[in-house]
DSSP file (Angstrom, degrees, kcal/mol; ACC not computed):
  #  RESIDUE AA STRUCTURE BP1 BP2  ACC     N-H-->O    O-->H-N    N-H-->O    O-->H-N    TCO  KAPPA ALPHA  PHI   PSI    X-CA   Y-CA   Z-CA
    1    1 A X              0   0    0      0, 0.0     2,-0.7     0, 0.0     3,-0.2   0.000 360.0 360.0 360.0 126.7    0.0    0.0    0.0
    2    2 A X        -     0   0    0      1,-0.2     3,-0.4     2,-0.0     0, 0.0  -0.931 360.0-178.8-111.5 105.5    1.7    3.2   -1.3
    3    3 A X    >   +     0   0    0     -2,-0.7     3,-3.0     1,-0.2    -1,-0.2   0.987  64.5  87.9-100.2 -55.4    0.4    5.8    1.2
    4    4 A X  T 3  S+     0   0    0      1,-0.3    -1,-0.2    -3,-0.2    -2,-0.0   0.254  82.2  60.9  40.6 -66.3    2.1    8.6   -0.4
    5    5 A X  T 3  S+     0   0    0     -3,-0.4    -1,-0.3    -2,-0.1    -2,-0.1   0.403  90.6  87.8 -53.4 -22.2   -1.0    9.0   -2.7
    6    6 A X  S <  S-     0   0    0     -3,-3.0    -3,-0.0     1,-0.1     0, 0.0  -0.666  74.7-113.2 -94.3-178.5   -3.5    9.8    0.2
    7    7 A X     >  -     0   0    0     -2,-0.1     4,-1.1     1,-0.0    -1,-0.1   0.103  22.5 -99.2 -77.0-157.9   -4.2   12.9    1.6
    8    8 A X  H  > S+     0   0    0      2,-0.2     4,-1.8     3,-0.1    -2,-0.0   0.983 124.3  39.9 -58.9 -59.2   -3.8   14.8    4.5
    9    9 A X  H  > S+     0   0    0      1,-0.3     4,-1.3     2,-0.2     5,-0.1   0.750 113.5  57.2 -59.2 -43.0   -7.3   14.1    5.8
   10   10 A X  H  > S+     0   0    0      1,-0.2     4,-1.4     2,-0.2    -1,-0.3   0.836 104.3  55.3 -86.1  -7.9   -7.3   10.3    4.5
   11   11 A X  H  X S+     0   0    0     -4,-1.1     4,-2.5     1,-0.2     3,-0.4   0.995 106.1  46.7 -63.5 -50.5   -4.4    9.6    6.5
   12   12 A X  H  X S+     0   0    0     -4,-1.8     4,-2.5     1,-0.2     5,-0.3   0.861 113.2  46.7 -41.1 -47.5   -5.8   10.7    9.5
   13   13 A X  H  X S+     0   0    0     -4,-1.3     4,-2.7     2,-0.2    -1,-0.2   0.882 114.7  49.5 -69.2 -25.5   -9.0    8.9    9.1
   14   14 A X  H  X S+     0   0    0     -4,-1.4     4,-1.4    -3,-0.4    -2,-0.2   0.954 106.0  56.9 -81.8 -39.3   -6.9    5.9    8.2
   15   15 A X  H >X S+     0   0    0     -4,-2.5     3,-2.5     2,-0.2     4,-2.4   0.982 110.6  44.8 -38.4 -76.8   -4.7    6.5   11.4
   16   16 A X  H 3X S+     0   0    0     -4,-2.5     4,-1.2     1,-0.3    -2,-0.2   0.831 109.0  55.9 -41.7 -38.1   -8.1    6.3   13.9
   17   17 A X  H 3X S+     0   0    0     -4,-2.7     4,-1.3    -5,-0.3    -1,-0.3   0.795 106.0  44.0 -83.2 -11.7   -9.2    3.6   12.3
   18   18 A X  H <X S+     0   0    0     -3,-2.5     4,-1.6    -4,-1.4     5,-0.3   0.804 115.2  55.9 -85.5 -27.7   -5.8    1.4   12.9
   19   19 A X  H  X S+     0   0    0     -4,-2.4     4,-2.6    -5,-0.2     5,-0.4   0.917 107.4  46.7 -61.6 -18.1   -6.0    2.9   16.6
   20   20 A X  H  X S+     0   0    0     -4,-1.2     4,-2.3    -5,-0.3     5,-0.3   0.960 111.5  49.1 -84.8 -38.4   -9.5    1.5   16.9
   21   21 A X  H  X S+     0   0    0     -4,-1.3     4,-0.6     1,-0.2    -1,-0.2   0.761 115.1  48.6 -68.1 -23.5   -8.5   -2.0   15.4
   22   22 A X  H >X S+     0   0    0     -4,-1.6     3,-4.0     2,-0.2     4,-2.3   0.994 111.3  44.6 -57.8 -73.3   -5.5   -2.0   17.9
   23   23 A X  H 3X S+     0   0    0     -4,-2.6     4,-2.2    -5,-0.3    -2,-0.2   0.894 119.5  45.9 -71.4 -38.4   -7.4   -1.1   20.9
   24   24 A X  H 3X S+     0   0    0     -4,-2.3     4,-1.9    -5,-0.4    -1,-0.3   0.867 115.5  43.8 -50.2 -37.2  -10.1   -3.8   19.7
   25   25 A X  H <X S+     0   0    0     -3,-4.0     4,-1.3    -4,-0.6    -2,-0.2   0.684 112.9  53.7 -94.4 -13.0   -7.7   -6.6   18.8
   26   26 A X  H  X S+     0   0    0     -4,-2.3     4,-1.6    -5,-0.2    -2,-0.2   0.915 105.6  58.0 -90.1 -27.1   -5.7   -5.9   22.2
   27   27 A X  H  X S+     0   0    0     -4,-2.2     4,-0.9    -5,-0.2     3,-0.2   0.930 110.1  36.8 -45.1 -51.6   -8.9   -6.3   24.0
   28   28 A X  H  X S+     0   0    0     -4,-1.9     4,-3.6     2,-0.2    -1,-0.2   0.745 111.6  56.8 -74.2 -19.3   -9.8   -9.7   22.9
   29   29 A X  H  X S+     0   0    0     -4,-1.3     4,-2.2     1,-0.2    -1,-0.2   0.841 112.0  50.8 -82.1 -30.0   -6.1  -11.0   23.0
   30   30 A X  H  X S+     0   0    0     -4,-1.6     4,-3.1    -3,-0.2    -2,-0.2   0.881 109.8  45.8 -46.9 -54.8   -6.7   -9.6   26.8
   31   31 A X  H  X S+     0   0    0     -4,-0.9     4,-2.5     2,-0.2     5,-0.3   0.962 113.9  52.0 -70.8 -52.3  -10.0  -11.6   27.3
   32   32 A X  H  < S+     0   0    0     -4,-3.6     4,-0.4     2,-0.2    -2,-0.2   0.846 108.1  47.6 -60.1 -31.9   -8.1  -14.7   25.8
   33   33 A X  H >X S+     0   0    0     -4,-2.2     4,-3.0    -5,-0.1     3,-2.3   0.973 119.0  42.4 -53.9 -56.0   -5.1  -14.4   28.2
   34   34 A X  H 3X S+     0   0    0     -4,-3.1     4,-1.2     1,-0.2    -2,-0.2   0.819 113.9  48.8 -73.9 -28.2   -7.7  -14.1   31.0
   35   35 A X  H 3X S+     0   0    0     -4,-2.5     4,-0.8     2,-0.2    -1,-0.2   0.685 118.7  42.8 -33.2 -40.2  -10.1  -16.9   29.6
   36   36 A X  H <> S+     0   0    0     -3,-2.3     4,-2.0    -4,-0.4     5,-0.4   0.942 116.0  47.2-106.2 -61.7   -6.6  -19.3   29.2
   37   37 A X  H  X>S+     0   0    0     -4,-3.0     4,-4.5     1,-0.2     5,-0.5   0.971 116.1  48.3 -51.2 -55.2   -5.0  -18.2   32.9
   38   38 A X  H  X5S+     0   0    0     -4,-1.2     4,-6.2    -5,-0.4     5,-0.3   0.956 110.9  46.3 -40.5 -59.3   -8.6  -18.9   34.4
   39   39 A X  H  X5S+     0   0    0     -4,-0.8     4,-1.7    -3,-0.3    -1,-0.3   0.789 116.8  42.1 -76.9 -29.5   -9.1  -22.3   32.8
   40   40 A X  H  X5S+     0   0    0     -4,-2.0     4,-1.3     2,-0.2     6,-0.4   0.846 115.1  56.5 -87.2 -43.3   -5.1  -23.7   33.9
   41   41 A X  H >X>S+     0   0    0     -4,-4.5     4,-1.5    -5,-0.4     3,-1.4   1.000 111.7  41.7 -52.4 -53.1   -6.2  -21.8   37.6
   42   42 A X  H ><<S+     0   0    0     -4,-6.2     3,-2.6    -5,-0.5    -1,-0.2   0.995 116.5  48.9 -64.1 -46.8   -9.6  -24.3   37.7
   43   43 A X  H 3<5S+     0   0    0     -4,-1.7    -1,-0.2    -5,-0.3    -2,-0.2   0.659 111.3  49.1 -77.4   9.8   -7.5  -27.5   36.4
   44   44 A X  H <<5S-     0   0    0     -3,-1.4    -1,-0.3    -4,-1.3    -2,-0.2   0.482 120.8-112.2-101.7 -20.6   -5.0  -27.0   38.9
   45   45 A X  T <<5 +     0   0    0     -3,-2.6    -3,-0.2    -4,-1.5    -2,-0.1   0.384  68.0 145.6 112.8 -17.4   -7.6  -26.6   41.6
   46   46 A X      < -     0   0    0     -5,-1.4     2,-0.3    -6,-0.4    -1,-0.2  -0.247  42.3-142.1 -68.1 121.6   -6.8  -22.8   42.1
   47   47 A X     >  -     0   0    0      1,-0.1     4,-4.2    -3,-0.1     5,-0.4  -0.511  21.3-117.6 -90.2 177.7   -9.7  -20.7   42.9
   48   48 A X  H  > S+     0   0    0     -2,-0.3     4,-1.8     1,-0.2    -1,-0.1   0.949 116.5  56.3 -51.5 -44.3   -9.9  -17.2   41.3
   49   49 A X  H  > S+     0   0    0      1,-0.3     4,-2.1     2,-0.2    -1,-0.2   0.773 107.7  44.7 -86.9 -45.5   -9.7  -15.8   44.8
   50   50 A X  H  > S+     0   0    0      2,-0.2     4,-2.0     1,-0.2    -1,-0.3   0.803 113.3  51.5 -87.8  -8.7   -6.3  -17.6   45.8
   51   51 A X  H  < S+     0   0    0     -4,-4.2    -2,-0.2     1,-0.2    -1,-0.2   0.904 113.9  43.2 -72.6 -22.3   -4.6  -16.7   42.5
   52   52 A X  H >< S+     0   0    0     -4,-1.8     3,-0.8    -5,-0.4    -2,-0.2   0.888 109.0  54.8 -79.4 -36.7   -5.4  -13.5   42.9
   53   53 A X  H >< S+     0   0    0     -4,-2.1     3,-1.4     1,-0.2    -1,-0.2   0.726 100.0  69.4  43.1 -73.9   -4.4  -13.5   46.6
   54   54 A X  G >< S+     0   0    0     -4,-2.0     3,-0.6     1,-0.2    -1,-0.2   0.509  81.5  69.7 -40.3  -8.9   -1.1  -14.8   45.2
   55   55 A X  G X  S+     0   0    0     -3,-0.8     3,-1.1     1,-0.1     6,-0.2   0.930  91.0  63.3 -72.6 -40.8   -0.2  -11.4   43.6
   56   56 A X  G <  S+     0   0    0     -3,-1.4    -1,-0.1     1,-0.3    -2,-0.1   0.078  94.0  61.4 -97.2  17.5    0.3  -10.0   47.0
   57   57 A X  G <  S+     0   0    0     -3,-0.6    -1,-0.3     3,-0.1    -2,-0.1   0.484  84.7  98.4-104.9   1.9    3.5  -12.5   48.1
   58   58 A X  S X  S-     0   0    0     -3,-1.1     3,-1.6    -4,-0.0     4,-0.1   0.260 103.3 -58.2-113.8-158.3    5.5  -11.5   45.8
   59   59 A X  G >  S+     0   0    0      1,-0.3     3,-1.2     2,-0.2     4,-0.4   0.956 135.6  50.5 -71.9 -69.8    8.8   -8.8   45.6
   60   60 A X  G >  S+     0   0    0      1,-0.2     3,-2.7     2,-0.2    -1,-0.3   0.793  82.3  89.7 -43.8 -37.5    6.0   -5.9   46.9
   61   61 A X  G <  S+     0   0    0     -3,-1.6    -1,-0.2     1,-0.3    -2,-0.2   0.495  85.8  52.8 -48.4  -1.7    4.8   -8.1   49.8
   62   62 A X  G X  S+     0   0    0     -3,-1.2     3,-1.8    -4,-0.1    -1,-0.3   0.511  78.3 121.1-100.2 -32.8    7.8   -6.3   52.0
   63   63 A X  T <  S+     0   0    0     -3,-2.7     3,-0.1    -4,-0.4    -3,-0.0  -0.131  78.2  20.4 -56.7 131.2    6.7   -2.7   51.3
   64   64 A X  T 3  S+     0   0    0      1,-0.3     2,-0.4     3,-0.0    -1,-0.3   0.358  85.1 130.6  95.3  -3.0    5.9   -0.8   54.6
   65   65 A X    <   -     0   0    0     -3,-1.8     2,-1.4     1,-0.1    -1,-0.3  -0.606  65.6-122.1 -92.1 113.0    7.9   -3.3   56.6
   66   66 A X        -     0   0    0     -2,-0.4     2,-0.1    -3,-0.1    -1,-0.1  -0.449  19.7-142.7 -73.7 104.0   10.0   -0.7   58.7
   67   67 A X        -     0   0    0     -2,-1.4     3,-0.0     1,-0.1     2,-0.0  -0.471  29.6-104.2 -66.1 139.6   14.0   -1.2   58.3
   68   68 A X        -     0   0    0      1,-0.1     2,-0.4    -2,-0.1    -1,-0.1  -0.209  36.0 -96.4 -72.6 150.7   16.0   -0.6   61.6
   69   69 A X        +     0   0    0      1,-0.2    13,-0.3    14,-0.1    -1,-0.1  -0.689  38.6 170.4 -78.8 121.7   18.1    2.5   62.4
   70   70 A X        +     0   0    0     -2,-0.4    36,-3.5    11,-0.4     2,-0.3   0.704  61.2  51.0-119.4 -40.0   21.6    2.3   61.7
   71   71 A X  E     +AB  81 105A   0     10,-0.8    10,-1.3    34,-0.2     2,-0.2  -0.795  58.1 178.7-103.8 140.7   22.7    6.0   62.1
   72   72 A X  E     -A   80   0A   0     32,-0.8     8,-0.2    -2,-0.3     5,-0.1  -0.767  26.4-125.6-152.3  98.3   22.1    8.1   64.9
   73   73 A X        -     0   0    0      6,-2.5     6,-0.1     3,-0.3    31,-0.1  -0.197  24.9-140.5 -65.7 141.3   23.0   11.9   65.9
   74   74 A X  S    S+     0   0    0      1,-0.2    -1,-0.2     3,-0.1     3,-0.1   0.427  95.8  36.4 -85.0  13.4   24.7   12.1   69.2
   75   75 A X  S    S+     0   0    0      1,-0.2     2,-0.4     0, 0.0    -1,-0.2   0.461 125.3  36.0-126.8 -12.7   23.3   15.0   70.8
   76   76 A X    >   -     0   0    0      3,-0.1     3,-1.5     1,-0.1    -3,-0.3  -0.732  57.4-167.4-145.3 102.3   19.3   14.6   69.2
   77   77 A X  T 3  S+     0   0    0     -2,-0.4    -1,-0.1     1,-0.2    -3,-0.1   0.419  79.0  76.4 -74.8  16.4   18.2   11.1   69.0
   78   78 A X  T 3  S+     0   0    0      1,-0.1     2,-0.6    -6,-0.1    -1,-0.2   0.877  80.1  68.6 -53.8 -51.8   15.1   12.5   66.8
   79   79 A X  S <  S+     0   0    0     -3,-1.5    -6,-2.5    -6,-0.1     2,-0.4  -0.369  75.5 154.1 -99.4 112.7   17.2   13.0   63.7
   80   80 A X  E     -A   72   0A   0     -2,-0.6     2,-0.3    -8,-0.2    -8,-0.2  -0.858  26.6-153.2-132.9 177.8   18.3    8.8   62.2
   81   81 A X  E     -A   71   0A   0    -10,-1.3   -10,-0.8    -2,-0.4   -11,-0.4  -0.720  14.4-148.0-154.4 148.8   19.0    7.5   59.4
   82   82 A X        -     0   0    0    -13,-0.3     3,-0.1    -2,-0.3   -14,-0.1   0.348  41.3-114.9 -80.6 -33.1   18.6    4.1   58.1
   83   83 A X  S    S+     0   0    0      1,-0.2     2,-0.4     3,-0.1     4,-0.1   0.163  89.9  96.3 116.3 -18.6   21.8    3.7   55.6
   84   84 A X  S    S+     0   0    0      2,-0.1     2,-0.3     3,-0.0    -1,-0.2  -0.741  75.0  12.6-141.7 129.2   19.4    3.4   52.7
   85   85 A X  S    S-     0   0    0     -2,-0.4     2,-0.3    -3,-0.1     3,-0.0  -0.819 109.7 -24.0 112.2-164.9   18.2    6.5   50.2
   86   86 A X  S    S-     0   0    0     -2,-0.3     2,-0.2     1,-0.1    -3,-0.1  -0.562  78.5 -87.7 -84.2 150.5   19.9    9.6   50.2
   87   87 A X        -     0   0    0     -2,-0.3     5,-0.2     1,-0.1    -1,-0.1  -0.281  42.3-123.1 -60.2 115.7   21.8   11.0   52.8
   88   88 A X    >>  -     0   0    0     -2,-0.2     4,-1.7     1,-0.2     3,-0.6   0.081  31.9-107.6 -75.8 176.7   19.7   13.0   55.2
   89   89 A X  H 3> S+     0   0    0      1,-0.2     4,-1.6     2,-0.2    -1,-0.2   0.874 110.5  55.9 -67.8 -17.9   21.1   16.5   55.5
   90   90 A X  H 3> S+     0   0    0      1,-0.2     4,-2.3     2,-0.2    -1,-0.2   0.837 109.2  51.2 -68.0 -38.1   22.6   16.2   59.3
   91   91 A X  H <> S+     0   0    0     -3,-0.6     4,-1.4     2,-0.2    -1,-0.2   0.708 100.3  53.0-108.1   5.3   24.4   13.6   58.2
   92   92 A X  H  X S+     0   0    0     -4,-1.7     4,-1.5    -5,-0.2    -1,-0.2   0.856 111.6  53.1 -69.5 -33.6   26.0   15.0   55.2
   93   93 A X  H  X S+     0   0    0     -4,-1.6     4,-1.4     2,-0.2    -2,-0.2   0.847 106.3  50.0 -72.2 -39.7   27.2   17.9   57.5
   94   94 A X  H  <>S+     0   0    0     -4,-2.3     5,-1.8     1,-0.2    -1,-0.2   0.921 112.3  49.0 -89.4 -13.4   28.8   15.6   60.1
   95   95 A X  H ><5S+     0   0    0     -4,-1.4     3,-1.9     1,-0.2    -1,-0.2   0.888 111.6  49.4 -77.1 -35.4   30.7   13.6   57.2
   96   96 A X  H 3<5S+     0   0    0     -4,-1.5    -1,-0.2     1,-0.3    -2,-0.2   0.678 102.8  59.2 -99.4 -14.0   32.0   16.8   55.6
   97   97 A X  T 3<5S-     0   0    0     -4,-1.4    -1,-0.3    -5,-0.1    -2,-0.1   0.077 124.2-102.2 -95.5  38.1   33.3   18.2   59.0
   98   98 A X  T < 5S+     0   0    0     -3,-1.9    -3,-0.2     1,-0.2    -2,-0.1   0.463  76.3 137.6  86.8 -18.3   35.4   15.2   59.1
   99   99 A X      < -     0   0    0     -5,-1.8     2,-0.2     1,-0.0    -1,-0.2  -0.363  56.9-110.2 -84.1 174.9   33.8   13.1   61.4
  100  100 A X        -     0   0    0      1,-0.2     3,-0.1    -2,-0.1    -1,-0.0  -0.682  11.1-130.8-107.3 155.0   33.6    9.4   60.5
  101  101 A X  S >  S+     0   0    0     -2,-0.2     3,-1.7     1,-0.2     4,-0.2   0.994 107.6  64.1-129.3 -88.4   30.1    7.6   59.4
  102  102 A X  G >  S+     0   0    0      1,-0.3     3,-1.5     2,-0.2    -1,-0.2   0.654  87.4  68.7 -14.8 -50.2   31.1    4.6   62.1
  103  103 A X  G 3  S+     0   0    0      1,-0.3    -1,-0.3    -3,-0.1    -2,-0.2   0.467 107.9  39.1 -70.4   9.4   31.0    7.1   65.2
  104  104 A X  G <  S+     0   0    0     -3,-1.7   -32,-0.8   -31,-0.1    -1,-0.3   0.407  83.8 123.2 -92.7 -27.5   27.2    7.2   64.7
  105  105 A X  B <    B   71   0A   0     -3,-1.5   -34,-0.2    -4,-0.2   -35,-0.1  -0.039 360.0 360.0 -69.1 159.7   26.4    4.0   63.9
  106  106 A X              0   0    0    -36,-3.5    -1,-0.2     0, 0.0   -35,-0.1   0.498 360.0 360.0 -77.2 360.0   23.8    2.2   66.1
C-alpha cells in the first residue's frame, strides 16, 4: 500500500481507524489471556480468589515493613537514618566536618 498518494485528511481517518482495530484486537487478546489463565487456575484446583491473593506474596509483599536504624546523631536522637536512600542532611554535614560515618552507627 503506497500511502504517499493519500491525503492529509485520509491519513488521519486511516490513522483512527488502525487505533481503533488495535485497541479492539488488544482487547480480545486480553480476554483470551484471562479466559486461558482462568481455565489452567480451575484444572489446577486454584480458585480465582487464591490466584489473585497470590499477587500479594511476591517482591512488593515487604513494602511498609520498617527497616532498623543504623545512624544516629549524638546529641538529638530524633534526627536517624537508616543507611538506605539519600543521605539525610545532618548527616551529610557531620561527614563533611570530618567526622567518620562509624561514630554514629547504632
Amino acid at each position: 500500500m503506497d500511502l504517499s498518494k493519500f491525503s492529509i485528511v485520509e491519513l488521519r481517518a486511516l490513522q483512527d481507524q488502525v487505533k481503533q482495530v488495535l485497541t479492539d484486537l488488544e482487547q480480545q487478546e486480553q480476554a483470551k489471556a484471562r479466559e486461558q489463565i482462568l481455565a489452567i487456575a480451575h484444572s489446577a484446583g486454584i480458585s480465582l480468589q487464591d490466584l489473585l491473593a497470590a499477587q500479594g506474596r511476591g517482591k512488593n509483599a515487604t513494602s511498609g515493613v520498617k527497616v532498623a536504624v543504623r545512624y544516629r546523631h549524638p546529641s538529638d536522637a530524633l534526627l536517624q537514618w537508616t543507611g538506605r536512600g539519600r543521605q539525610p542532611k545532618w548527616v551529610q554535614e557531620w561527614v563533611a566536618s570530618g567526622q567518620s560515618l562509624d561514630a554514629i552507627r547504632v
